[in-house]
N, C-alpha and C positions, 0 to 999 in steps of 0.2 A: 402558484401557492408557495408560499415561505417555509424552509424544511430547519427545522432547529436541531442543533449541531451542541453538543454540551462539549467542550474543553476546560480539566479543573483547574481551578486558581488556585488551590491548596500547596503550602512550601514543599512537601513531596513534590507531588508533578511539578512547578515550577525549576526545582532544582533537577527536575529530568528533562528539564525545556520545553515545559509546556506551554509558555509563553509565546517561543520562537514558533513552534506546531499551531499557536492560535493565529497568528500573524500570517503564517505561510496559508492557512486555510480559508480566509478570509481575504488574502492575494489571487490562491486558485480560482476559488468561488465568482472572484470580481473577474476575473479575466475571462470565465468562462459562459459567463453571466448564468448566474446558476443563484436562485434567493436564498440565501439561508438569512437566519438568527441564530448570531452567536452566543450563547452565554456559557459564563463563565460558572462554573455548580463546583462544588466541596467534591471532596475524592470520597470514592467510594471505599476507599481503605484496602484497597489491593496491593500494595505499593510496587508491587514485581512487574505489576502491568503497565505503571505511569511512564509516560502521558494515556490515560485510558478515555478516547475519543467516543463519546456515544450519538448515536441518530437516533430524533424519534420516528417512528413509521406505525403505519396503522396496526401494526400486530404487536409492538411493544419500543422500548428501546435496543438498537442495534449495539454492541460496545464492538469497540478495535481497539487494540494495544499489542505491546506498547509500542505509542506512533512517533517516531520520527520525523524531522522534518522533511529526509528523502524520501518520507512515504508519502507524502499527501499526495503527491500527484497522482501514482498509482490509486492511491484511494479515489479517486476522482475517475479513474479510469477506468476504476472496477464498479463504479454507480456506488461507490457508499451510500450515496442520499438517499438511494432506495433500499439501502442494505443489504449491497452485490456483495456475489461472493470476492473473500480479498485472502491471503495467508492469515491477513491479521484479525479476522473475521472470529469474534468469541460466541455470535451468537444471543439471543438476549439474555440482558446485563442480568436482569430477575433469576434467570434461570444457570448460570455463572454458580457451580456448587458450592464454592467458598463462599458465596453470597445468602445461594438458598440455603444452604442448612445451619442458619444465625437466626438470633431470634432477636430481631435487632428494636429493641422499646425507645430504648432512649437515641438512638443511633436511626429510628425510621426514617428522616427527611433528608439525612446523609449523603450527599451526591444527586439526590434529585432535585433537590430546590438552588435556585439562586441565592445563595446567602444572605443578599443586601433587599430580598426584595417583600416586601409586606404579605401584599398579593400571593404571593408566592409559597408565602409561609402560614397563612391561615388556609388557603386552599389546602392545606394537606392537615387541619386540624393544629394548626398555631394559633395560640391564646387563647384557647377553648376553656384550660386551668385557668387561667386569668379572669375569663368571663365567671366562670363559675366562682371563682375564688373572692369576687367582688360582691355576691349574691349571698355568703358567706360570714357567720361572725368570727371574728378572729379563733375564737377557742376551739371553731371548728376544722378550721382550716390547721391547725398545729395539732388537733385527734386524727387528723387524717392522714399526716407526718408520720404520726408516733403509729397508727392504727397500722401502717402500709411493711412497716418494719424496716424501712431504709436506715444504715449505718453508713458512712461518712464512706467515702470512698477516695478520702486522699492517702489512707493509711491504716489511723487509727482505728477505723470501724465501730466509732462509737456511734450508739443510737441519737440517726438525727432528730428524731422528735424530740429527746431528754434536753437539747440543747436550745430549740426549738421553746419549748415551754420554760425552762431557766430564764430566758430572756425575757418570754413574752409577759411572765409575772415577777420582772422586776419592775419596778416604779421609774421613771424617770422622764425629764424632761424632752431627751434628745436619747434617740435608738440608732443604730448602726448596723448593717450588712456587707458583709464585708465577704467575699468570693476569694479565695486562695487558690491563683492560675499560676503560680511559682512552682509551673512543672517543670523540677530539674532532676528527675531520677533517669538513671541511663532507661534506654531500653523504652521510654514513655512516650506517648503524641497524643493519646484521648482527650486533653484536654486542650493541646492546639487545634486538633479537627476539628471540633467540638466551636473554638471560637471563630472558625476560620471557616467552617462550613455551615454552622445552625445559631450564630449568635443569638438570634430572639432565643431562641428556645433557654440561652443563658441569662438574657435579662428577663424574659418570663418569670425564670426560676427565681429569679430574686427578688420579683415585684412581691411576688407570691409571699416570699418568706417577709416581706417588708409590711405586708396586710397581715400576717401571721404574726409578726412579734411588736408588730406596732412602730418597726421603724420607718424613717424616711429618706435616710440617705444612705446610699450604697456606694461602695467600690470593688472594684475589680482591679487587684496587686497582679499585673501580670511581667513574667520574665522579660527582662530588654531582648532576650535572644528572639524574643518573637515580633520583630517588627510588623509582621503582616497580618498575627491575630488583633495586635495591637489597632491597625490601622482599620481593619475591618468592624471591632468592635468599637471603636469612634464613629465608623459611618454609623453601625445599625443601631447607636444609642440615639443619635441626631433622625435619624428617619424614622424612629419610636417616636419620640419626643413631637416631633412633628407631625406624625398620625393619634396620639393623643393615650400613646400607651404608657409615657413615662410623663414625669411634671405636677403641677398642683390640680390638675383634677382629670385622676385617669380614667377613659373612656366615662366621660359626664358622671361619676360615681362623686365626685368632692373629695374624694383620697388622693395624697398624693405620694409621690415616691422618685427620685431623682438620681442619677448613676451616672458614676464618674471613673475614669479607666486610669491607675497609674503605676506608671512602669517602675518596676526592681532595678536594683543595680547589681546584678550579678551574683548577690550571694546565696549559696548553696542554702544553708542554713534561716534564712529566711521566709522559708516552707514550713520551717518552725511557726505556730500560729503568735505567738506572742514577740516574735526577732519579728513578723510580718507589720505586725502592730506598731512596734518601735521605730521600723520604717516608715511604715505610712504617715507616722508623725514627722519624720525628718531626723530623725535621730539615728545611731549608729544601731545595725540588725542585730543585738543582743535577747537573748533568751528572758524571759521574765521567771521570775520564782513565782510558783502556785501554792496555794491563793495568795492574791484574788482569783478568781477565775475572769479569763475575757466576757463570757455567760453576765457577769455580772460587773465586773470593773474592765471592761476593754479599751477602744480606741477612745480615747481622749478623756480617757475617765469614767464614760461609758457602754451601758449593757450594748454586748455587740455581737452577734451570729459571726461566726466563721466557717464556712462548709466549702471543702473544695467545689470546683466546676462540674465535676461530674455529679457530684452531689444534690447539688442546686440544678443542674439542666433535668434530675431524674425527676422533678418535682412535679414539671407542666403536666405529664402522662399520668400522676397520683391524684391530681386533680381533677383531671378530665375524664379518667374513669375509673377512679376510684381507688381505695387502699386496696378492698382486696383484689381487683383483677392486680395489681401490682405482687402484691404478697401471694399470691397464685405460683408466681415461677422461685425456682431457690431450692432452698433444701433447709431445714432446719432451723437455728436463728440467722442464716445467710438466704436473705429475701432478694427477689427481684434478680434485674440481670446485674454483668459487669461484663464494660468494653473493656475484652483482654489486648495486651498487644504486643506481638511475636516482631522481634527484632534478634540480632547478634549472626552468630551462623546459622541462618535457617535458611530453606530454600523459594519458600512462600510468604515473604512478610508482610504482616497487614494489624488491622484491628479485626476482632471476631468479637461480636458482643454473643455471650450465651448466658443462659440460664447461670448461676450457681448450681455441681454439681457433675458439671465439666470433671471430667480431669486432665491432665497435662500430658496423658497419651493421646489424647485425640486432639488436644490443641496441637501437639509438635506434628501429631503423624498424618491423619485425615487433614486440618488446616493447613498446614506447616509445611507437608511434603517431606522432614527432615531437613537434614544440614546442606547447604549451600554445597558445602564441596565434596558432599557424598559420603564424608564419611560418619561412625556413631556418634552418638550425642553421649556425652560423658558426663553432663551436669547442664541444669539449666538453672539460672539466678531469677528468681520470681518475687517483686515487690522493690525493684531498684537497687542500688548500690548498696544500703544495709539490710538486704535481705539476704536470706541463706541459700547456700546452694545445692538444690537438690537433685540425688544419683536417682540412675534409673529405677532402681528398687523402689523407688517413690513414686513413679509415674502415673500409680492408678488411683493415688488418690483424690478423692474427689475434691473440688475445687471449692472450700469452705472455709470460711474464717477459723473456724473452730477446730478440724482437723487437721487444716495447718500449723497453727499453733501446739499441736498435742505433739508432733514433730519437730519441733525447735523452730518452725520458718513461718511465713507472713506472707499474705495475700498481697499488699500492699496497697499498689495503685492498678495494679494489673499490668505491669509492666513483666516479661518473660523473655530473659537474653539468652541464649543458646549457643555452647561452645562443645565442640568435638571435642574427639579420643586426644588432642594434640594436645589440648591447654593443661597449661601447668597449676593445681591450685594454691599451689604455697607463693605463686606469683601473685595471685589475684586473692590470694590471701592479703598480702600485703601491702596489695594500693588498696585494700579496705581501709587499712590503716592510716596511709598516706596519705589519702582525699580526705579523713576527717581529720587528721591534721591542720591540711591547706583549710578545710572548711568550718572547721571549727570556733565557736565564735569567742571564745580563749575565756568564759565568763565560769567556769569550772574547770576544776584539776583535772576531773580522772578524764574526763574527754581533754582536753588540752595537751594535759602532760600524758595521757595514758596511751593516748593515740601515738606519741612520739614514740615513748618506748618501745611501746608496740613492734613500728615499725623496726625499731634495732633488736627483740629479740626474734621475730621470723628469719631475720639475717642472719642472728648464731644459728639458730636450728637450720637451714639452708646449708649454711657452712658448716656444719656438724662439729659447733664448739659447746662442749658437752648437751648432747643433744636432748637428754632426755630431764635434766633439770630446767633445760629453758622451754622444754612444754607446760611441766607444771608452773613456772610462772608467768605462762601465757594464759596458762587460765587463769590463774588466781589474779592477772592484770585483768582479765577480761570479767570475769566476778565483777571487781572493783568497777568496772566502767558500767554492765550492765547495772546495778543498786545503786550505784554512787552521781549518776551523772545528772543534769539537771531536766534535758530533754531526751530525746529519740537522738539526736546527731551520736551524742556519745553512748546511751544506753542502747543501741542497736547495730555500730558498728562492731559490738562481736559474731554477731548472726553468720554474719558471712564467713568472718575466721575460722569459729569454732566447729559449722560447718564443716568445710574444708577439710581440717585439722581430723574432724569425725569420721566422716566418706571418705577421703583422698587421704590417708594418712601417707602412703606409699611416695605420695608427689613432695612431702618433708624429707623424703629422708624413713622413715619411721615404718616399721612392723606395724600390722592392724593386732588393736588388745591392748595388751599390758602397756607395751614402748609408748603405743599412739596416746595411750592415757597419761604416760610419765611416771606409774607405777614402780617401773625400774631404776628410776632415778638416782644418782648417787648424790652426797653432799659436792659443790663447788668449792673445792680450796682457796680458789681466787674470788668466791662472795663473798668467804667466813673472815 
């Protein structure tokens, strides 16, 4: 009897060699004639553990990690296929704490499914939204958007259903969908596991939103840096298409809906949703002026949905059982879950999908383990590169759009990088500054030219040339850039600074109070 062996295909494990571990296990197996089935399944988002090798067996899935290519033979030797004891023996995966204590909605099929395989994916309740959603008139299916209370999860957290219904009651000939996989904030992968591990679940989402707003053509703008979500979401759009989930008449309904994947060229800033647009048409990734809004003048002139990937992959589960079991988990107007994901100095990193609600002591300490090199966590950066950095005094607050914000800082994407007692923050104050310089898409001043300055006055204040006048015109730069700028690239790169500059004042140079504020400030002989 054939014993199945799951090793993940995901660029994590890959770049832990998982690869090489699939190859070697599939060499042992044959030599020893021993049946397995190999497949290749999405990570289960442990990343400490990858390569994370699992058996299935009659009492559950076995996991082993992280496996080496000098272990397999041992593992062969200790009966893995039956789920011998081995060192590297975790036990089952289900039962794996970092595992069990998530409430994983959107993230359920996560490592258990073959990513590429149909079968596979409605056996565990794939396109169940879809079936339903076809059964459905459109106006139902965009109350049940707005009903479930999901907001955008690439950032902005605006309500997806507002955007949702904009679109589906403009008039036009031709509707657009448009998925923004342009995850480049530090610290982020939910959206590559996500295309790399559950694709349907991604083109679900968007068939969905395409019966919903009445459009027919979709894309998927995803990073070059991601060749492998890239390539996998070409297989599972071609093996849709072919089982009759995508095309001019899905699953025999006469609707159709068509999706097509195309890659970025690198820039930062065209995570911006309007620089994304300008892309997609072939033109250079600059910022658009609002209004129009995309909602109603988008790609190609065109009313056009834009909802990141996680956005759109939370949809399938809204459909298939409804707003409110969805709006059940959350807190407040922070509904539903979000896949966190602990990256930087930490000792545990992974994705942890919870409730809204969480707070960021139990993400760092219970998930987290703490810092990699043992020692305290001094600040962690939550929502990417223009997000702010928050000290431990903040660690209980709960994980909410809304209480963040009342704090000066941002949910984001769910991205949480962790840096010890070591890090300096007038350092990483300063490539705030300097990455949205480089990133910048030069189409406004005060991000353009404000970012520059930027970076030359953290350098007086560093070098304490009159220290305490170049604070106040760090803020009053930053003022200007928060009101002034045209997007988020520039209106958010002060988050981080002013952070910093708030919490760490010590790491400038600067007393906490008065000095940190610039209160003391003298006039500059050499500005007047």
């Amino acid at each position: 009897m054939s014993i199945t062996v799951y090793v993940p295909r995901d660029s994590a494990a890959l770049a832990a060699g998982a690869e090489r571990v699939a190859r070697r296990i599939a060499q042992e197996a044959s030599a020893r004639g021993a049946d397995i089935q190999l497949v290749r399944n999405g990570s289960r988002g442990l990343f400490w553990l990858e390569p994370l090798v699992e058996v299935a067996t009659p009492t559950g899935r076995i996991a082993y990690g992280p496996v080496t290519v000098a272990d397999v033979a041992s593992l062969f030797d200790a009966d893995f296929l039956h789920g011998g004891a081995h060192a590297l023996n975790l036990g089952l995966t289900e039962e794996i704490p970092y595992l069990k204590n998530q409430q994983r909605l959107t993230f359920a099929r996560m490592g258990i499914t073959d990513p590429v395989s149909i079968p596979d994916y409605e056996a565990h309740e794939g396109f169940a939204g879809l079936r339903r959603a076809l059964a459905m008139a459109p106006a139902d299916i965009v109350q049940q958007v707005l009903d479930s209370g999901l907001r955008g999860r690439g950032g902005a957290a605006f309500p997806a259903g507002i955007k949702w219904k904009t679109v589906a009651g403009t008039q036009a000939a031709q509707k657009y969908i448009v998925c923004n996989a342009d995850e480049g904030d530090s610290g982020t992968f939910s959206d590559r596991m996500t295309m790399e591990g559950d694709p349907f679940m991604l083109i679900e989402g968007m068939t969905i939103a395409g019966l919903g707003c009445g459009a027919t053509q979709g894309y998927v703008y995803v990073r070059s840096e991601y060749p492998h979500a890239i390539a996998t979401l070409n297989e599972a759009i071609q093996r849709a298409e072919l089982a009759g989930f995508l095309g001019d008449n899905i699953l025999g309904s006469g609707q159709r809906f068509s999706l097509q994947v195309r890659k970025g060229a690198g820039s930062y800033v065209c995570g911006e949703e309007t620089a994304l647009l300008e892309s997609l048409e072939g033109k250079r990734g600059i910022v658009r002026a609002k209004p129009p809004l995309p909602a109603i003048t988008g790609l190609f002139g065109q009313p056009t949905l834009i909802n990141n990937v996680i956005t759109l992959a939370s949809v399938p589960i809204i459909l298939a059982q409804g707003a409110a079991y969805y709006k059940d988990y959350g807190m407040g107007r922070s509904r539903g879950t979000l896949p966190m994901q602990l990256a930087g100095n930490i000792k545990h990193g992974g994705l942890v999908e919870r409730a809204f609600g969480v707070t960021l002591r139990e993400l760092l300490y219970d998930y987290g383990g703490g810092t990699r090199t043992g020692r305290p966590i001094k600040a962690v950066q939550v929502g990417g590169p223009l997000g702010a950095y928050v000290p431990e005094s903040q660690f209980d607050l709960p994980l909410d759009y809304e209480a963040f914000a009342a704090v000066g800082a941002t949910v984001g994407h769910g991205g949480i990088v962790v840096h010890d007692d070591t890090a300096d923050l007038s350092q990483l104050a300063r490539y705030a500054m300097e990455f949205c310089a480089l990133e910048s898409c030069g189409k406004c001043t005060p991000c353009r030219i404000g970012s520059t300055r930027g970076v030359e006055v953290i350098d007086r204040i560093r070098a304490n040339h009159n220290r305490p006048q170049q604070v106040i015109l760090l803020r009053d730069l930053c003022d200007t850039m928060v009101h002034g700028s045209l997007c988020a690239m520039g209106g958010m790169t002060p988050f981080p600074v002013l952070s910093a500059l708030n919490h760490f004042p010590q790491d400038f140079g600067l007393a906490p109070g008065r000095e940190a504020s610039g209160a003391d400030a003298v006039p500059d002989p050499a500005a007047a």
